[in-house]
C-alpha positions as MATLAB code, in Angstrom:
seq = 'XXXXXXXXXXXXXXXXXXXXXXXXXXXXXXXXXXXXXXXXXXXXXXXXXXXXXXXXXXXXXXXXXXXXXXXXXXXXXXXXXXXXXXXXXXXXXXXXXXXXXXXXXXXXXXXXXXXXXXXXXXXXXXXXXXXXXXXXXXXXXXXXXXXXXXXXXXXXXXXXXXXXXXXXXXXXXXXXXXXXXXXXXXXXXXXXXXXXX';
ca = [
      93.569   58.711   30.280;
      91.275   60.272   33.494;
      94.395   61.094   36.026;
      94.578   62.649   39.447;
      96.791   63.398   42.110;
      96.435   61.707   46.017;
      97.076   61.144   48.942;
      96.087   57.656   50.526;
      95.433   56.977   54.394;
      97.697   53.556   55.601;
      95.812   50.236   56.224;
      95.203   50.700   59.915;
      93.579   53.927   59.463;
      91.150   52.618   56.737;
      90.435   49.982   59.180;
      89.656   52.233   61.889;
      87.318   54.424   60.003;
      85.667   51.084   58.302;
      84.404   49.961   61.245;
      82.724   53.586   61.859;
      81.418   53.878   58.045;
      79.593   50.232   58.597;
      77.692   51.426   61.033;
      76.232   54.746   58.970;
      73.202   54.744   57.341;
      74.902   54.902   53.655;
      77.449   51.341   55.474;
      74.117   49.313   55.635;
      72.736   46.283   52.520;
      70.680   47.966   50.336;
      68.196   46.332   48.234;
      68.756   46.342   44.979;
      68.459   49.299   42.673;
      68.903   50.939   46.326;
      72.496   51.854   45.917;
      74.252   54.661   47.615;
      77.367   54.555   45.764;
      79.313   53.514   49.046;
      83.223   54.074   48.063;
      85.710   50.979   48.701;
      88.191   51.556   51.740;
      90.764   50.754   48.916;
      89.638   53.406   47.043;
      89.158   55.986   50.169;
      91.865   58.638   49.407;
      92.415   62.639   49.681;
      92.501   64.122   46.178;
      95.435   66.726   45.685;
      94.796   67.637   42.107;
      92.247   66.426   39.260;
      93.577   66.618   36.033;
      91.315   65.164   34.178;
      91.704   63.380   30.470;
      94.726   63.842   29.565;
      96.542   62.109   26.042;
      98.540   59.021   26.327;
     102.140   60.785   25.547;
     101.749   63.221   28.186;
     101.550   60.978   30.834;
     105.579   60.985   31.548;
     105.116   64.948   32.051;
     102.359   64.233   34.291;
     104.873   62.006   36.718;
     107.716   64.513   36.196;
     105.120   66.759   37.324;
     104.502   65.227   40.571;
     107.670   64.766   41.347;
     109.150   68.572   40.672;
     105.956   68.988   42.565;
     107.659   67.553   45.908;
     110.742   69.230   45.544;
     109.154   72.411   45.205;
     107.205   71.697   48.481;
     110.018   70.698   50.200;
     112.289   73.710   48.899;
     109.242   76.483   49.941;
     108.669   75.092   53.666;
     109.639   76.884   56.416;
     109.572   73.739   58.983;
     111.310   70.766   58.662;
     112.332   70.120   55.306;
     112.322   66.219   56.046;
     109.049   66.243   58.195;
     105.863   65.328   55.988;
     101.914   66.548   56.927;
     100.561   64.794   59.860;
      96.508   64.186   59.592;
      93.709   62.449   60.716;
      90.035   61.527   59.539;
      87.715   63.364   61.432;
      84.103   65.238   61.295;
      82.567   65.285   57.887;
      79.849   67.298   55.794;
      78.258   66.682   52.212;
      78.500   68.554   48.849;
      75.490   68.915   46.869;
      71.832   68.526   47.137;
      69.127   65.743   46.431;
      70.462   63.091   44.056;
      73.672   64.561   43.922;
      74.606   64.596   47.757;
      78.218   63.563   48.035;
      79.221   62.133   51.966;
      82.465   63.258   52.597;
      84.860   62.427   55.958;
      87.160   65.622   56.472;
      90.526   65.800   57.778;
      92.208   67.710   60.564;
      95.918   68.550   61.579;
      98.387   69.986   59.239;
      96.478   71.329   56.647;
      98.201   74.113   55.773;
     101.012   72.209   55.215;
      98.618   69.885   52.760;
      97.248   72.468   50.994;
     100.941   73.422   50.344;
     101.687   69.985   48.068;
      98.222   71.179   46.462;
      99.250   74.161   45.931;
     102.475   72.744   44.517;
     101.180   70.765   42.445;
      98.961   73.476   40.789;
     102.063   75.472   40.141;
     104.227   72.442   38.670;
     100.831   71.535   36.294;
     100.881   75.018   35.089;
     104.069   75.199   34.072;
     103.693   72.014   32.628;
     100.850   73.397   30.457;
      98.989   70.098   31.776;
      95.007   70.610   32.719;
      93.774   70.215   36.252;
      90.418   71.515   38.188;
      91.129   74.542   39.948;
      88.617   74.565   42.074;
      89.533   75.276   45.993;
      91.373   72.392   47.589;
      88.799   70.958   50.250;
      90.624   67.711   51.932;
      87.994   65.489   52.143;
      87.523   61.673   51.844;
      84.573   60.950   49.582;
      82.327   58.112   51.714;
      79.391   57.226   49.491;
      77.591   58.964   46.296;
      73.938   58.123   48.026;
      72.031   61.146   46.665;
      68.256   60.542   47.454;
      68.212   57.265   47.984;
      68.474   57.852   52.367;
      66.424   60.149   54.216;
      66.920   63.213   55.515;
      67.042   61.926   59.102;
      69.268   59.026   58.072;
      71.699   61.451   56.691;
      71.715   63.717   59.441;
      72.758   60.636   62.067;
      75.797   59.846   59.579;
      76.995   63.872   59.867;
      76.768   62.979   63.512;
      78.519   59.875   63.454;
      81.262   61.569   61.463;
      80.931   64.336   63.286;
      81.932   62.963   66.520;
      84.695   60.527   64.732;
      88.387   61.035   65.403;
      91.034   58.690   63.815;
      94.413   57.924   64.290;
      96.920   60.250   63.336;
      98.778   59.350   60.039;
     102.146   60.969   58.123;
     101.039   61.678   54.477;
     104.310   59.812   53.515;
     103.528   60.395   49.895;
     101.014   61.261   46.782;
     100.408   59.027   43.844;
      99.447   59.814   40.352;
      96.447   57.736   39.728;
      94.610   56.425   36.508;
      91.050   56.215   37.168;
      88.523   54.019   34.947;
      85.018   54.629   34.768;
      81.965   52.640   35.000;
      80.044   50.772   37.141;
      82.586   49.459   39.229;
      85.498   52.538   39.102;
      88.958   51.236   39.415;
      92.357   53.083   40.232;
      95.735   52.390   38.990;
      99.179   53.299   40.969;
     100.885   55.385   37.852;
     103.892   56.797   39.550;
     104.436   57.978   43.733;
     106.514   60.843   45.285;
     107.724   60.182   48.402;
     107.431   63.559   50.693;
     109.461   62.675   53.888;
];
């Protein structure tokens, strides 16, 4: 199974930053064939750790992961041991080039304390022996997939649009191991969730 580790905003912030992704370029109808891979506000979330295919039996280590994860985070913090990472969507920026330009919402607030449950997590995986991409954690939201398929000038009014975006703040008030399934229409299931507060 295709697992990863997130973090997912509340309702009223996906609402809030709906109603500015609607009105981007990538938020508009596209004729068909057109598509720019727009991601579903149900599926918008911050990705803590990508683990990638991992076998059937080791999915109970993977939630026993996650949740010696937590304690470890809570255990190495040096604030309040009860208090959980406040955030909020806001600015944005792209990854690749050409057909494979990703649009991506960032975050802002406490990052470092973010990165910390990433960082967490990396260390409970390894000991774990279970895979993950350690590539350097970048909290982003992914918005759409939309490659080529929007001009330049199009793109650069949704960096602007993101740019100048500031949501409401939210408590990351926990992280969910997440089955992903591929194809056309990728869906996410809820596998197990650590609370952090």
């Amino acid at each position: 199974m295709r697992l990863f580790v997130a973090a997912y905003p509340p309702d009223h912030v996906r609402e809030d930053f709906e109603g500015v992704v609607r009105r981007l370029s990538v938020g508009q109808p596209r004729e068909p064939g057109r598509s720019v891979r727009l991601a579903p506000p149900d599926q918008w979330h911050i990705t803590l750790a990508f683990l990638g295919e991992v076998p059937d039996p080791k999915a109970d280590a993977a939630r026993s992961t996650v949740d010696r994860a937590v304690e470890r985070w809570r255990a190495d913090r040096t604030g309040d041991p009860s208090g959980a990472p406040a955030v909020r969507i806001a600015g944005g920026g792209t990854f690749g080039r050409g057909r494979f330009t990703t649009l991506w919402a960032g975050l802002r607030g406490d990052l470092d304390e973010l990165a910390g449950v990433a960082e967490a997590l990396r260390g409970e995986l390894r000991a774990a022996h279970l895979p993950y991409d350690n590539k350097r954690f970048r909290p982003h939201v992914t918005v759409a997939r939309p490659g080529d398929r929007i001009t330049a000038d199009e793109l650069a009014a949704d960096l602007a649009s993101l740019g100048a975006y500031e949501g409401p703040v939210w408590t990351v008030a926990g992280i969910r191991l997440m089955r992903s399934h591929l194809g056309p229409r990728p869906s996410y299931d809820v596998l197990h969730e650590a609370p952090l507060s």
